[in-house]
TORSEMI-811792 format. One record per residue (C-alpha): residue number from 0; residue in three letters; x, y, z. Coordinates in Angstrom, 2 decimals, decimal comma, padded with zeros to 5 digits. Example, Ala and Ser with C-alpha at 12.3 -4.5 7.8 and 13.67 -1.06 7.14 Angstrom:
! TORSEMI-811792
+-----+------+---------+---------+---------+
|  nr | rest |      px |      py |      pz |
+-----+------+---------+---------+---------+
|   0 |  ALA |  012,30 | -004,50 |  007,80 |
|   1 |  SER |  013,67 | -001,06 |  007,14 |
+-----+------+---------+---------+---------+
END
This chain:
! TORSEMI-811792
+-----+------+---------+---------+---------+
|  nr | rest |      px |      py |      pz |
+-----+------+---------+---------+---------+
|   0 |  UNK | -049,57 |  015,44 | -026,31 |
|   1 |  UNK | -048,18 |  018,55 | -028,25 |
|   2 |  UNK | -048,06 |  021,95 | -026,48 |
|   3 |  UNK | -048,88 |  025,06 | -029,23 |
|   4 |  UNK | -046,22 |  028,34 | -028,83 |
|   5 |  UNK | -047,07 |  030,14 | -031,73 |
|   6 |  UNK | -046,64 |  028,40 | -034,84 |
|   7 |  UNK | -044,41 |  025,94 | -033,30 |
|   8 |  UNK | -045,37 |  022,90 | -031,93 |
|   9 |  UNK | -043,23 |  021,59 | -029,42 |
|  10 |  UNK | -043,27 |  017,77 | -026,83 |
|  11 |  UNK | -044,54 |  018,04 | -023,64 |
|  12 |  UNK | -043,93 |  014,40 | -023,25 |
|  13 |  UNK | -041,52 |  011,31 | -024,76 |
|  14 |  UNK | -042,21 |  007,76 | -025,54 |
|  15 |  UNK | -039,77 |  005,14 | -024,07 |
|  16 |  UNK | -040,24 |  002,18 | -026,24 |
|  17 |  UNK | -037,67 |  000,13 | -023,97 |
|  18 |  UNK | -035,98 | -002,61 | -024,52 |
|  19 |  UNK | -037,98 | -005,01 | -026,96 |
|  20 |  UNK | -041,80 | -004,03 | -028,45 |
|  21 |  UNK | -042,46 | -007,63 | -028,13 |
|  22 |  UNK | -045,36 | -007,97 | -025,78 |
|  23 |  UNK | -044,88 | -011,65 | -024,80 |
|  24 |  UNK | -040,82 | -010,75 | -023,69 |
|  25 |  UNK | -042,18 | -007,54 | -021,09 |
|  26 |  UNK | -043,18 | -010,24 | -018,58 |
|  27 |  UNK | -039,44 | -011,40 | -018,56 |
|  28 |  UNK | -037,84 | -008,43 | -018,83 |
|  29 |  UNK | -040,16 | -006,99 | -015,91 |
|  30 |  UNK | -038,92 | -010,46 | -013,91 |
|  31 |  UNK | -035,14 | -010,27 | -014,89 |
|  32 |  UNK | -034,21 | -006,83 | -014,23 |
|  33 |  UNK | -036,37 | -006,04 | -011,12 |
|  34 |  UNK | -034,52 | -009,44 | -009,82 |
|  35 |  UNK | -031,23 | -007,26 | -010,79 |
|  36 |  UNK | -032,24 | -003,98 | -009,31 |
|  37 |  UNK | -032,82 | -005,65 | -006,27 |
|  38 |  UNK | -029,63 | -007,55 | -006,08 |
|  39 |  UNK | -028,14 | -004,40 | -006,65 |
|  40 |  UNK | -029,94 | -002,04 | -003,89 |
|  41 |  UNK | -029,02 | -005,45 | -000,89 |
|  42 |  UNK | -025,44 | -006,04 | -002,22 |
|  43 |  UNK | -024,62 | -002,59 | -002,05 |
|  44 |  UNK | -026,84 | -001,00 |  000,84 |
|  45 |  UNK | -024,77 | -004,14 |  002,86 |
|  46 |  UNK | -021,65 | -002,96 |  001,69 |
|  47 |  UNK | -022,80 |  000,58 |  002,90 |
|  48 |  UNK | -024,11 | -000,52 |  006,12 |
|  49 |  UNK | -020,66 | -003,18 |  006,94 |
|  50 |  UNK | -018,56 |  000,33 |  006,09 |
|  51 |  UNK | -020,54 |  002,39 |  008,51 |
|  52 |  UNK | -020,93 |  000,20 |  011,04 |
|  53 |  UNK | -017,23 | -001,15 |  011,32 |
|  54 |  UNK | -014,80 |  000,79 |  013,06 |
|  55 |  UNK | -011,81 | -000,62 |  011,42 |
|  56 |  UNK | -013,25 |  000,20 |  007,75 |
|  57 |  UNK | -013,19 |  003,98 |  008,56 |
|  58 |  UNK | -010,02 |  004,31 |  006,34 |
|  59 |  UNK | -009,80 |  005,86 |  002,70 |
|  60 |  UNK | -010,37 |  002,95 |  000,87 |
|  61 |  UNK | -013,74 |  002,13 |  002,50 |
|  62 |  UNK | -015,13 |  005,37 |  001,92 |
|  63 |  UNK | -014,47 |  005,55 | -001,26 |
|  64 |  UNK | -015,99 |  001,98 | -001,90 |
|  65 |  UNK | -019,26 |  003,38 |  000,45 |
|  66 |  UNK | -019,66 |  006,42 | -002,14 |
|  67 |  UNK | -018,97 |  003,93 | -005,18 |
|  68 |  UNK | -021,91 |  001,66 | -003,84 |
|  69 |  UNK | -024,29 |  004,76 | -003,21 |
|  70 |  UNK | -023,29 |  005,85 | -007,28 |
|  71 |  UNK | -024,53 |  002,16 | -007,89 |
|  72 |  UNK | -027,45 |  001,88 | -006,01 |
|  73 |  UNK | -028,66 |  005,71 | -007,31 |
|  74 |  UNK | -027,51 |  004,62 | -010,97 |
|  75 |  UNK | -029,50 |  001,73 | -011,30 |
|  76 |  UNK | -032,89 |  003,60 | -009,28 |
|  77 |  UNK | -032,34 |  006,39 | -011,53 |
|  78 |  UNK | -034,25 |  004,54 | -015,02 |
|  79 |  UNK | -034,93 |  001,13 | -013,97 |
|  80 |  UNK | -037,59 |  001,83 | -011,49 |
|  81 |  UNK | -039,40 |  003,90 | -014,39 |
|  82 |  UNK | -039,53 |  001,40 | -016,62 |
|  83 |  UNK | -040,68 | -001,29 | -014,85 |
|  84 |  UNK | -043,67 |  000,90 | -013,67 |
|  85 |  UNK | -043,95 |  001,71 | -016,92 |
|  86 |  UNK | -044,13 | -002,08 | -018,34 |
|  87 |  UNK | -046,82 | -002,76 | -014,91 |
|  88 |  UNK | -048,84 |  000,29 | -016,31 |
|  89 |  UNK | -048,85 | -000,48 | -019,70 |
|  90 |  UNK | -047,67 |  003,10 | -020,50 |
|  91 |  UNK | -044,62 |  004,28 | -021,92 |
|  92 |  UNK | -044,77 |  007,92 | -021,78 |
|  93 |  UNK | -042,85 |  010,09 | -019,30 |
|  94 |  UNK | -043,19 |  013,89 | -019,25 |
|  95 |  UNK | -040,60 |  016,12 | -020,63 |
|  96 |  UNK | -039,87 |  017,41 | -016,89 |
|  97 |  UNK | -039,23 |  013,67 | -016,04 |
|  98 |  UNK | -037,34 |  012,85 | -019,19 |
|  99 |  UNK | -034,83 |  016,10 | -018,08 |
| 100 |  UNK | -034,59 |  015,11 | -014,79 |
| 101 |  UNK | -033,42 |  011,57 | -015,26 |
| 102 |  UNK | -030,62 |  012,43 | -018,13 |
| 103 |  UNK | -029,37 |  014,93 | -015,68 |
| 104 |  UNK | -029,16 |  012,05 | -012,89 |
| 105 |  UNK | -028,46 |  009,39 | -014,96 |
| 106 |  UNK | -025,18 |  011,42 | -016,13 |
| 107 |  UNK | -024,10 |  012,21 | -012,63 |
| 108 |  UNK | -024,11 |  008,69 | -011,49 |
| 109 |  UNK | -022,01 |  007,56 | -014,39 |
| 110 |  UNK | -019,68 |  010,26 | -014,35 |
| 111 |  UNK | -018,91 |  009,98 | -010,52 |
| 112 |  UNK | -018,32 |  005,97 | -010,80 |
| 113 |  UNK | -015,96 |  006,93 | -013,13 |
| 114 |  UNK | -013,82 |  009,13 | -011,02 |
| 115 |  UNK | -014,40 |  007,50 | -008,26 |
| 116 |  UNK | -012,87 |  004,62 | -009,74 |
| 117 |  UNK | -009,62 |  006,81 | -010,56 |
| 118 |  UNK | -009,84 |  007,94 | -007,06 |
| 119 |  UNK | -009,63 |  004,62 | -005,37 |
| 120 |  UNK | -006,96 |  003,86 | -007,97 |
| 121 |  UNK | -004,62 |  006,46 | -006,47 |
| 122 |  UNK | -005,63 |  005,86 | -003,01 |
| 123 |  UNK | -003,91 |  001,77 | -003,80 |
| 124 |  UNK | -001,36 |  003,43 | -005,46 |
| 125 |  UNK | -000,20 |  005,98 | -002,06 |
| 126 |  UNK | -001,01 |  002,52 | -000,13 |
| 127 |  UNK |  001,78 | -000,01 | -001,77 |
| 128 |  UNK |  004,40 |  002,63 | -003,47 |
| 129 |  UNK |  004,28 |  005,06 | -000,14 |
| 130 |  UNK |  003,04 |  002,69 |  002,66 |
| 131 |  UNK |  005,66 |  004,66 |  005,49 |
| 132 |  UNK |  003,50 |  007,73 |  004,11 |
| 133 |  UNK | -000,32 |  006,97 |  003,29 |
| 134 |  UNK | -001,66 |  008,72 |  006,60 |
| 135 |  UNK |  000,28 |  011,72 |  005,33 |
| 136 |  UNK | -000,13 |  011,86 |  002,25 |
| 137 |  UNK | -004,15 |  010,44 |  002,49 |
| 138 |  UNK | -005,24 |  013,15 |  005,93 |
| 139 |  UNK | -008,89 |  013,60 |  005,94 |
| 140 |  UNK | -008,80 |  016,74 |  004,69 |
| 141 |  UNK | -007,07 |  015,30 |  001,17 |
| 142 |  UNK | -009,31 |  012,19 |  001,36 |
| 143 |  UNK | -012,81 |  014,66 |  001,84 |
| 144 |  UNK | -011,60 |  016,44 | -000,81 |
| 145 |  UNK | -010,98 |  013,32 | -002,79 |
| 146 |  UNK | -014,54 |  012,12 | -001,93 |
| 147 |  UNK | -016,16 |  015,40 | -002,71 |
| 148 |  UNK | -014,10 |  016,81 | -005,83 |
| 149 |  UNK | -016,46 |  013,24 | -008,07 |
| 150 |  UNK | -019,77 |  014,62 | -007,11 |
| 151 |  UNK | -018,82 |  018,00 | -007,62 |
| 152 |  UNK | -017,33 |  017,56 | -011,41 |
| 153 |  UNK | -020,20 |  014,94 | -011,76 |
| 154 |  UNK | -022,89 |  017,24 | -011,36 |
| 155 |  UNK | -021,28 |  020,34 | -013,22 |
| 156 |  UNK | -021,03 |  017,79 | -016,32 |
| 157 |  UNK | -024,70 |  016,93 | -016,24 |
| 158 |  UNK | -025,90 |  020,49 | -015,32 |
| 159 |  UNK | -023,72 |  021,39 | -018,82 |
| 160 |  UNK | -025,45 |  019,02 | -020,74 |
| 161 |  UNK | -028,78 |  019,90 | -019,28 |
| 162 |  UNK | -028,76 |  023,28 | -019,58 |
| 163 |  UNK | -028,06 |  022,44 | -023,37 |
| 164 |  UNK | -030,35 |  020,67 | -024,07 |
| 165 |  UNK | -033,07 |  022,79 | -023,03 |
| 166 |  UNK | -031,81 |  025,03 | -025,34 |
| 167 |  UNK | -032,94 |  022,35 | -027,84 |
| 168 |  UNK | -036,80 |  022,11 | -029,64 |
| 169 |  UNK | -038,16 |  018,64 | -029,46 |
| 170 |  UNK | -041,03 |  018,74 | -032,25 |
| 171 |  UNK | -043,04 |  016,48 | -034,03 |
| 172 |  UNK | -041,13 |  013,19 | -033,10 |
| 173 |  UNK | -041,17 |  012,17 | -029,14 |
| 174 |  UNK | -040,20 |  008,77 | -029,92 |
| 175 |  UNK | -037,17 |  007,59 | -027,56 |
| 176 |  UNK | -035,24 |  004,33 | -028,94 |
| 177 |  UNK | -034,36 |  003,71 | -025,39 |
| 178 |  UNK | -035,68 |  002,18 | -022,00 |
| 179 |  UNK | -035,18 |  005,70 | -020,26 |
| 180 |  UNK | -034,02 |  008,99 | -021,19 |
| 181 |  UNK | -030,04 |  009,24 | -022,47 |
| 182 |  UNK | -028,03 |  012,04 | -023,73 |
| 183 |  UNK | -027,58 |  010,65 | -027,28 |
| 184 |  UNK | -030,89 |  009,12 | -027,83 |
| 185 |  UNK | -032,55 |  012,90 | -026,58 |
| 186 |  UNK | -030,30 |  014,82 | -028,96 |
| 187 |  UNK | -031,50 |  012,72 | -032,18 |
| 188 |  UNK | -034,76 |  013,96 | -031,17 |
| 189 |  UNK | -034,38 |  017,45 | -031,47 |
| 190 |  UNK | -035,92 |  019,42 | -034,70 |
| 191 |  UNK | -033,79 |  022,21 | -033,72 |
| 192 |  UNK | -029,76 |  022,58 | -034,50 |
| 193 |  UNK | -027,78 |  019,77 | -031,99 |
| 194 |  UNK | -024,10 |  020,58 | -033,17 |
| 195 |  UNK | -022,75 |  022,70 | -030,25 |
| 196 |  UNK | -024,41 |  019,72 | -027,68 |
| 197 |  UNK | -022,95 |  016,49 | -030,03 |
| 198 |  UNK | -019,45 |  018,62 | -029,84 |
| 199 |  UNK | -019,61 |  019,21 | -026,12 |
| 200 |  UNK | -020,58 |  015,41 | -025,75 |
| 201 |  UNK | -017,92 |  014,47 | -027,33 |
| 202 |  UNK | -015,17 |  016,96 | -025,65 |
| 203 |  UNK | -016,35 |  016,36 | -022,22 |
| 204 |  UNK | -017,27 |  012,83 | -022,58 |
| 205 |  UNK | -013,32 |  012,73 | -023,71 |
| 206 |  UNK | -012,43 |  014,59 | -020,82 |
| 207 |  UNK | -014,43 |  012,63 | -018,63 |
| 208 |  UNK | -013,25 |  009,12 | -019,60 |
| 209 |  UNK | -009,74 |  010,02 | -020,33 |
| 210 |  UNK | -008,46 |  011,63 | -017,00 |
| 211 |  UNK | -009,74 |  009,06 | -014,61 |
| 212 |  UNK | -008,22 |  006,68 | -016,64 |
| 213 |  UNK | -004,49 |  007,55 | -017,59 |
| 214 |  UNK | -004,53 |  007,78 | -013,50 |
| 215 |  UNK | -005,61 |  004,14 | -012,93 |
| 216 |  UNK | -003,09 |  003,38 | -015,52 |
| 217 |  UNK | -000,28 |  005,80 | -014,17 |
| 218 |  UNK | -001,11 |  004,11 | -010,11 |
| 219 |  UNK | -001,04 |  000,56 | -011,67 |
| 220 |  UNK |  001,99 |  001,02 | -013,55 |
| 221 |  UNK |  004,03 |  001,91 | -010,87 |
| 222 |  UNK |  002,09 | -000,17 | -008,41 |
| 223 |  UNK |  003,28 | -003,26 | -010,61 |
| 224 |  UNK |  007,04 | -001,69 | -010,71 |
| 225 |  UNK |  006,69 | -001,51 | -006,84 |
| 226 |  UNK |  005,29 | -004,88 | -006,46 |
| 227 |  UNK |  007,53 | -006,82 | -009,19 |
| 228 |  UNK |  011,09 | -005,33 | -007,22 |
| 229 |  UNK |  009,61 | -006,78 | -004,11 |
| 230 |  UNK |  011,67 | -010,21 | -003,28 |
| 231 |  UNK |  009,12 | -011,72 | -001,35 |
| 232 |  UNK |  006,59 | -013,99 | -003,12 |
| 233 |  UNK |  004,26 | -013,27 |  000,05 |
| 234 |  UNK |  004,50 | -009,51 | -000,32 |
| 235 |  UNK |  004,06 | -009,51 | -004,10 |
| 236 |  UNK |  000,63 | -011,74 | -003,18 |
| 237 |  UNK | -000,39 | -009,11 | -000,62 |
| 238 |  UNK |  000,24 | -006,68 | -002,53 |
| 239 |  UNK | -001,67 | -007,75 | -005,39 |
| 240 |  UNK | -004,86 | -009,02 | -002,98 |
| 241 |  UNK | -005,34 | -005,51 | -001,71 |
| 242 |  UNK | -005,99 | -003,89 | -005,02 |
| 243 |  UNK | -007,52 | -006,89 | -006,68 |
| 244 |  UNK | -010,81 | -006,20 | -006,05 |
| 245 |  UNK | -010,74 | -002,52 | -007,42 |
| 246 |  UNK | -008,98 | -004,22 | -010,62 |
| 247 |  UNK | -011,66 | -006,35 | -011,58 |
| 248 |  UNK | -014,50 | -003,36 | -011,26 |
| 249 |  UNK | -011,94 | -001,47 | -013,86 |
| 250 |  UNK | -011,56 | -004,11 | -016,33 |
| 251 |  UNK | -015,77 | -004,66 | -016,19 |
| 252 |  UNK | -016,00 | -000,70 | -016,29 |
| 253 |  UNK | -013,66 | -000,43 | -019,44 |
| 254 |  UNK | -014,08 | -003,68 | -020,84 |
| 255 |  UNK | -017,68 | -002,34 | -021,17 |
| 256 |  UNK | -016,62 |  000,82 | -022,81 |
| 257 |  UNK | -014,33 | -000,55 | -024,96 |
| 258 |  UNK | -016,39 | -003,53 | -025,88 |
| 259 |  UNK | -019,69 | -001,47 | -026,76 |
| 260 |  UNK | -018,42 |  001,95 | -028,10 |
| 261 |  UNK | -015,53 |  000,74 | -029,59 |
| 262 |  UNK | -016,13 | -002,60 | -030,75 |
| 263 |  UNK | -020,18 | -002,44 | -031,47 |
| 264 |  UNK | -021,36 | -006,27 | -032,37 |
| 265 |  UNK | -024,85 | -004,61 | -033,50 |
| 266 |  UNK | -025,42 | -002,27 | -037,02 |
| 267 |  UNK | -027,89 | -000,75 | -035,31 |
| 268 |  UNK | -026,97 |  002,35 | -033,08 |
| 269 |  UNK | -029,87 |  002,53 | -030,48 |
| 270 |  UNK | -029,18 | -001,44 | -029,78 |
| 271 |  UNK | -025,44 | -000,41 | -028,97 |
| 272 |  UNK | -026,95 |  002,43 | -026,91 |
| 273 |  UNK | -029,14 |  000,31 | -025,14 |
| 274 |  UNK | -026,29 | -002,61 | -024,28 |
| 275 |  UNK | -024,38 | -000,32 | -023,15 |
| 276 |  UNK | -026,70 |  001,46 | -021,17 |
| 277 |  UNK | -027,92 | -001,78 | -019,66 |
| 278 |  UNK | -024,55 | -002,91 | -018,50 |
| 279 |  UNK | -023,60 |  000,57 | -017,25 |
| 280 |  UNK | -026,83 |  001,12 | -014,97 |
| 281 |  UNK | -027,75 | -002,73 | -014,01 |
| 282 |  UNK | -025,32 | -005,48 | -014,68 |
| 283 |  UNK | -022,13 | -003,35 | -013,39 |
| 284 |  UNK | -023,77 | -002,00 | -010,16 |
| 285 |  UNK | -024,71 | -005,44 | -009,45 |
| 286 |  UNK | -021,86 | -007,51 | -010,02 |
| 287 |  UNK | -019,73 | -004,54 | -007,57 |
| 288 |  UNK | -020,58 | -006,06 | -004,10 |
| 289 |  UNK | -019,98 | -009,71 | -005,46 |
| 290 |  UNK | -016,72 | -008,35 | -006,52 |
| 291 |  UNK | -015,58 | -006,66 | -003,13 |
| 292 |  UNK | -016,92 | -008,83 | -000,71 |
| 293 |  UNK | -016,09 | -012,32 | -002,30 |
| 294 |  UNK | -012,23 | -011,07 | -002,79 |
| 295 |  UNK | -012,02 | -008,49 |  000,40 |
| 296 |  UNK | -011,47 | -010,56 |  003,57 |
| 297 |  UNK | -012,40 | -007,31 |  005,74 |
| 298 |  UNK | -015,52 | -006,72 |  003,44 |
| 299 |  UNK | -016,34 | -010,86 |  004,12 |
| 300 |  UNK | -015,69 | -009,59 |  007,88 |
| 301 |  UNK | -018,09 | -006,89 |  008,12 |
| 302 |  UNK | -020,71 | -008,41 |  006,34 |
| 303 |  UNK | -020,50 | -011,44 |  008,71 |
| 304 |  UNK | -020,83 | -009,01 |  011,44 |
| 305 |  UNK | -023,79 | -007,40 |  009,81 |
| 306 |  UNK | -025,58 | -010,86 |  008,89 |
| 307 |  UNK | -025,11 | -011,76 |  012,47 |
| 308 |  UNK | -026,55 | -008,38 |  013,74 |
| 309 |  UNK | -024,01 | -008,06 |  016,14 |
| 310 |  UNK | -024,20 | -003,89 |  015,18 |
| 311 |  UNK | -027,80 | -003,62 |  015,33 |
| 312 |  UNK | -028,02 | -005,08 |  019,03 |
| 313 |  UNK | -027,11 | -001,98 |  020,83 |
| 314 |  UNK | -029,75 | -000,12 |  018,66 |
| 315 |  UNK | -032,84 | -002,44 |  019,31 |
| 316 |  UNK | -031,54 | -002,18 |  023,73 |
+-----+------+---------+---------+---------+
END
């Protein structure tokens, strides 16, 4: 469906051809990634729930891992919901309204992992290299800002991007390589001049990757100086255990980043788009709880607790 404005004929809707055009592989990717999503929205609405409910994980760390599952959880229900309605319904349009709405979301949630992954980096780093110091140093004020400052940025990245790419004319082709609607895929679209959106991409995508992570590697470096002058073999352990978890999310976040963007296996752009997309709104999200629980003996705690519905007791009285 075209909408006339003058002699210019512009989309009123996109295509998502998702991931494969096969018809005998929708059945299996319908199967596979609502078994994902799902995983995904219990491992890290339990994580929520064990933080909220548990006294003694009302500390800086644990809020920052709460807001970190909620990015996950909001990340993942942002396109994957849409496209497995749209492989039930046999239809693969979405409106250009819709198509808007989810790049805007779909870059907040990415964005705001990404800080808040820096965040909880520094928060480790105030824990082991100024332990006499952390409730100091980390006072609720300084850890609400912490909290607060990711969504902010998050959202004034995807609102700068947005507001761009309305600017834009989508004509003629409505065609999107893609199981929902990304930045990149959007601007290849347009009939109209992209250069000022590709340059801001690529500036504040920079920007956006770049801070985040010289401070993970600034905390860790001096969190492994701290750790290594320690004598004890028991300290250097405990040390270690308490930002392991954390660790392992950066190395899958990067790795990804590095390994996709960087490294591409596939010729073909929009498959490179779409592995990367797939492993930054499904695979990541739901590996996260496995990640903190299995290697957090607090998180293994809580969640006992919360099996157990020890917390919900005093609700159902």
């Amino acid at each position: 469906r075209n909408m006339n404005q003058g002699n210019q004929t512009t989309i009123s809707e996109f295509i998502l051809l998702g991931l494969s055009n096969q018809a005998e592989k929708q059945k299996l990717i319908f199967v596979l990634f609502l078994s994902m999503y799902l995983i995904s929205v219990v491992g890290n609405g339990l994580i929520i729930l064990a933080i909220g409910l548990d006294i003694h994980l009302h500390t800086p760390m644990y809020v920052f891992l709460a807001n970190l599952s909620f990015a996950d959880i909001s990340s993942s229900s942002t396109s994957v919901p849409k496209m497995l309605m749209n492989i039930q319904t046999k239809s693969q349009s979405i409106s250009y309204d819709g198509c808007i709405t989810q790049m805007y979301f779909s870059i907040v949630f990415v964005v705001v992992d990404n800080f808040l992954l820096g965040v909880m980096a520094y928060d480790r780093f105030v824990a082991i290299c100024h332990p006499l110091n952390y409730t100091i140093i980390m006072h609720s004020r300084f850890c609400l800002f912490l909290t607060v400052c990711p969504w902010v940025l998050s959202n004034i990245v995807a609102l700068t991007h947005t507001l761009l790419a309305n600017q834009l004319v989508f004509c003629n082709h409505n065609t999107i390589q893609h199981f929902f609607c990304d930045l990149a895929p959007l601007l290849k679209l347009s009939c109209s001049d992209a250069m000022i959106n590709e340059l801001v991409k690529f500036i504040v995508g920079l920007s956006v990757i770049t801070f985040p992570f010289v401070l993970i590697l600034f905390s860790y470096v001096c969190i492994i100086r701290d750790v290594l002058r320690t004598s004890s073999t028991e300290g250097k352990w405990k040390a270690f255990s308490t930002c392991g978890s954390h660790l392992t999310v950066v190395i899958l976040f990067y790795g990804t980043i590095v390994g996709v963007y960087f490294f591409p296996s596939s010729t073909h752009p929009e498959d490179t788009d779409k592995i990367g997309a797939v492993l930054f709104t499904v695979v990541t999200p739901m590996m996260n709880p496995f990640i903190y629980s299995l290697r957090n003996k607090d998180m293994k705690s809580a969640l006992r607790k919360l099996i157990n519905k020890r917390h919900f007791l005093p609700l159902m009285s």
